[in-house]
N, C-alpha and C positions, 0 to 999 in steps of 0.2 A: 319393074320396068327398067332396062337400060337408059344410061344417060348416053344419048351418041352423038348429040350435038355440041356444039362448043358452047361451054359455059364461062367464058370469060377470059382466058388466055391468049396473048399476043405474044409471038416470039421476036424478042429485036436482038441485033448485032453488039458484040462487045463498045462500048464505047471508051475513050483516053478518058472519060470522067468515070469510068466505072471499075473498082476493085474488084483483084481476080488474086483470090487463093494462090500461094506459092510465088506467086511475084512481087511487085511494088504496091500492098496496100497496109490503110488506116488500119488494121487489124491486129493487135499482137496475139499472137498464138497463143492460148490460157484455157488449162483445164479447170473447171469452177468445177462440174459432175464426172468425177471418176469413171463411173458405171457407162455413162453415154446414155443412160436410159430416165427418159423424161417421163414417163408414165405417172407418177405421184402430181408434176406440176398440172395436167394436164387442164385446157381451161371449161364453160361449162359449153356444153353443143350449142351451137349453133345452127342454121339451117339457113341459105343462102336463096331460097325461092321457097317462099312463103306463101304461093298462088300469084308471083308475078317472079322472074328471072330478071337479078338483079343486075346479071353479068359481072360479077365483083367476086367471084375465087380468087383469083390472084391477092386485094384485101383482106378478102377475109382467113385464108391462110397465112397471110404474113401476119395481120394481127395476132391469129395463136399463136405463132412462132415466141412472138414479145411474151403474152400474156403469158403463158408457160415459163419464160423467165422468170417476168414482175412476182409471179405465183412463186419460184424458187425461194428468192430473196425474201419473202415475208413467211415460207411456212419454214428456214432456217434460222426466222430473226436476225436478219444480216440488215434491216434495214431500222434506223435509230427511232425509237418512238413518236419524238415532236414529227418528223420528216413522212414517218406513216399515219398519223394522224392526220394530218394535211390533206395527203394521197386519199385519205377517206370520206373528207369534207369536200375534196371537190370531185369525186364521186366513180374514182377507176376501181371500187370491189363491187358485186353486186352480192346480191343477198347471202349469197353460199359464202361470203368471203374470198369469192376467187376472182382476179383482175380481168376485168368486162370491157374491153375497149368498144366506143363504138364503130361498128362499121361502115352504117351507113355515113356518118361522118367522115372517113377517110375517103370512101368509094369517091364522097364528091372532090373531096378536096385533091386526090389524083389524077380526076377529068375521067375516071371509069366510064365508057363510050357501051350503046349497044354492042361494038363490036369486044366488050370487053376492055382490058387494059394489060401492060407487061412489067415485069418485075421493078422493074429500076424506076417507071414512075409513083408505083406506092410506095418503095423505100426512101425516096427523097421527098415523095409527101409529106411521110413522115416524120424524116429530118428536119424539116421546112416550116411544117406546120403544127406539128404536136399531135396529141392525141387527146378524146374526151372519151367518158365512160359511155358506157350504154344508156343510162338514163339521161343523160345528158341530152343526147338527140338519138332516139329509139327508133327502131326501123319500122315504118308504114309499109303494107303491100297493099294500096290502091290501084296507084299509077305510075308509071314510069316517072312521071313528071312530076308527082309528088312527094317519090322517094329521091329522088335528086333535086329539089327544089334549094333554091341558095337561102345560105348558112345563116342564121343574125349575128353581127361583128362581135357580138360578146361572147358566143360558141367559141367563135375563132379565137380571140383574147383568153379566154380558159383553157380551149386546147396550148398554147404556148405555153403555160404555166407547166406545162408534162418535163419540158426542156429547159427549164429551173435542175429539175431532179434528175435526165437523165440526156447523154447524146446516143445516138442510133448511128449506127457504122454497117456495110453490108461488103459483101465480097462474091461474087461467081464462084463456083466451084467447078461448076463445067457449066458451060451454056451454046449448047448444040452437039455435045460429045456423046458420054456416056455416063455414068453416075456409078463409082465400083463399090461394093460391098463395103472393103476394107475404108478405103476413103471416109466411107458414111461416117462410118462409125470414129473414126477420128475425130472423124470434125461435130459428131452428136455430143460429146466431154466439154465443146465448146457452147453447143445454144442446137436446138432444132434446126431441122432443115429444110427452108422453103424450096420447094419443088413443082415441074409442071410434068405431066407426062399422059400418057393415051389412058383411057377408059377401058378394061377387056372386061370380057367375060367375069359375071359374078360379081362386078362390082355392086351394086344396089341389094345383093342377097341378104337378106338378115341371117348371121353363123355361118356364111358361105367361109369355105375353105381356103388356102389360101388364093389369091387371084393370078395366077400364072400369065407373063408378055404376050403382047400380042402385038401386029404390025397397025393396029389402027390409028389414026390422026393425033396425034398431041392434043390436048384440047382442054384440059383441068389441071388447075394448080392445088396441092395440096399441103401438107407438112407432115414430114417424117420427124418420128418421135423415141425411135429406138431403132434396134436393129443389133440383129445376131445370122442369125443362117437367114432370115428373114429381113424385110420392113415392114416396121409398125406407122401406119397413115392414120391422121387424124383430119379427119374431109368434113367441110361443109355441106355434105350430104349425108342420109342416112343409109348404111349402120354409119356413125361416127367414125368407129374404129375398125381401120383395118387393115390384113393382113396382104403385104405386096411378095411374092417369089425373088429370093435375091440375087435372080436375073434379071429382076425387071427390067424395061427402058425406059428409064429417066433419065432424058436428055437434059436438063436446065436443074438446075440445081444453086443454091443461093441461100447464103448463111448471113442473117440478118444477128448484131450485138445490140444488146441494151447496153448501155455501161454506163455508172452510178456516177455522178456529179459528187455525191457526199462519202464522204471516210463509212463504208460498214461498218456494220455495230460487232466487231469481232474482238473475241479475247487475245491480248497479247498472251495473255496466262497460255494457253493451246500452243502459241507457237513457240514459246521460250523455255531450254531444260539448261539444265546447270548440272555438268559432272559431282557428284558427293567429295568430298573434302579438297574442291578444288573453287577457282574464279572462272573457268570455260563455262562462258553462258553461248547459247547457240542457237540459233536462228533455224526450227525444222518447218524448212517448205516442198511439198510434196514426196514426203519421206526423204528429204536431202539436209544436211545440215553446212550453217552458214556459219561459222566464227565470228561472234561481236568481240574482238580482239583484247581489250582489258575494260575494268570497272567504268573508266574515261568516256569510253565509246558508247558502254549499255547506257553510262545517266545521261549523253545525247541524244540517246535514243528515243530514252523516254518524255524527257522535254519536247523534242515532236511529235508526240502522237498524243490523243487525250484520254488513253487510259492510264489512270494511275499506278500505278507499279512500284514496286522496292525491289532490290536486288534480294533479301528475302523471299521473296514471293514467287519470284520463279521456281519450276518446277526441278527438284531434284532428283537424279536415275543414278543407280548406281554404275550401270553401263550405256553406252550409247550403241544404239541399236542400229542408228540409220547411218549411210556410208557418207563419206567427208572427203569431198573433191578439192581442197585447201581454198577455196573460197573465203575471203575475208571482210567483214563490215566494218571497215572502219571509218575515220573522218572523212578520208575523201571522197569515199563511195556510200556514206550516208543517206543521201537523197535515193539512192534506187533502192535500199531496204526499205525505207519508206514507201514507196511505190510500190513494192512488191506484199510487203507485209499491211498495206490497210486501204488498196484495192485502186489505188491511184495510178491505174495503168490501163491500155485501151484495152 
């Protein structure tokens, strides 16, 4: 059966508090996933009418958006042990090990209405309020009124404990335009892509082929999770996954960031090579090399970060492989290889 009513989607106007790609936002541009393709992070289904319509798509794709991150950062070990242990005791993995935000927790805490809710009040929910695991407060399908019933202060006091760990930044990519192929996929190297767009044909088909534009209503929010000739949706309805025409129309589109309060747990060892019978130690970030300019510079370097390190240890090649723009690390610009090299940047 087709979904042809509106499940929870409200389209609102750009506002001066709200970031928009390519202009003046919180966002610095940063490829974490090469590929752009999220499919390994992916989080566990969910289903967003359980035998009552929660009107909560808009949360519940923007939560996958996150958890698909949260899920990166723990199955690459970028996140410090003591700091994931924490995350665990207050209860964001479920059982499978993959990060389970709750939703019905957010749904309330953005004032999700019958008539649904619009991107920009779950992303500052968000912001605002933190987030809690699934078990934390689990979704009921009684009553309307039961699934939104208010929170007990100690839910909420735990959800802010999330933003200890992490702040949440969001940006428009289009919101009312068009959503282009190329675009997507740009900005998927960065984080998933919250999205709202019409319902066609085949959506609800279990193995349906791919689902080809249609002119019908805007009406469900989902999250894109790759993308090549195609998009790959990941929808609070079933199938879970699936397969959009990379003409779809998706008008609203909306790149939610996690970004890590703490130093990742990443090797300097990875990013640092040392020419063979030389002192050119070299800073390689995303196939580019940075010049740590003499011995003076690299033992600063190491004093701020908290991996241990010797100028031994770094990794010796006998050629340098990746091209060299005369970029240099030295004292004065210190602080931004730190930012750049152990994830201290938006």
């Amino acid at each position: 059966m087709e979904i042809i009513k509106n499940t929870g989607f409200i389209p609102v106007p750009t506002t001066d508090t709200d970031f928009v790609a390519g202009a003046v936002s919180g966002i610095t541009y940063r490829e974490v996933l090469p590929s752009g393709n999220w499919t390994d992070y992916l989080p566990t289904d969910e289903f967003q009418n359980g035998g009552l319509e929660t009107m909560a798509c808009v949360t519940f794709s923007g939560s996958n958006c996150l958890e698909m991150q949260l899920n990166r950062l723990v199955m690459e070990d970028l996140i410090p042990d003591k700091i994931l242990d924490e995350m665990r005791d207050l209860g964001y993995f479920d059982v499978y090990g993959l990060a389970n935000f709750s939703d019905r927790f957010t749904a309330k805490m953005d004032g999700t209405t019958t008539a649904g809710n619009s991107m920009p009040n779950v992303w500052n929910a968000i912001r605002h309020y933190g987030l809690i695991g699934e078990a934390g407060w689990p979704s009921v399908w009684t009553t309307w009124g039961d699934y939104y019933r208010g929170i007990p202060q100690a839910l909420k006091d735990r959800a802010l404990k999330f933003l200890n760990y992490f702040d949440v930044l969001y940006e428009y990519i289009t919101n009312g335009g068009r959503l282009d192929l190329a675009v997507a996929q740009y900005h998927l190297k960065q984080a998933p892509i919250h999205i709202a767009s019409a319902v066609c044909s085949g959506w609800n088909v279990i193995q349906a082929p791919v689902i080809q534009k249609c002119n019908e209503p805007i009406n469900h929010a989902t999250a894109i999770y790759n993308a090549d000739d195609i998009y790959y949706d990941n929808d609070s309805y079933g199938p879970y996954k699936k397969k959009l025409a990379g003409d779809y129309n998706i008008p609203f589109a909306l790149k939610g960031i996690l970004i890590p309060k703490f130093i990742l747990k990443q090797s300097i060892m990875s990013k640092l090579i040392r020419k063979k019978n030389t002192q050119e130690v070299f800073l390689v970030l995303n196939g580019k090399r940075y010049w740590i300019k003499d011995v003076d510079n690299f033992d600063d370097l190491v004093k701020e970060q908290p991996v241990t390190v010797s100028w031994e240890q770094v990794e010796v090649v006998d050629i340098f492989t990746q091209p060299y723009g005369g970029e240099i690390i030295g004292k004065a610009n210190l602080a931004d290889a730190l930012k750049i090299m152990f994830g201290k940047v938006n």
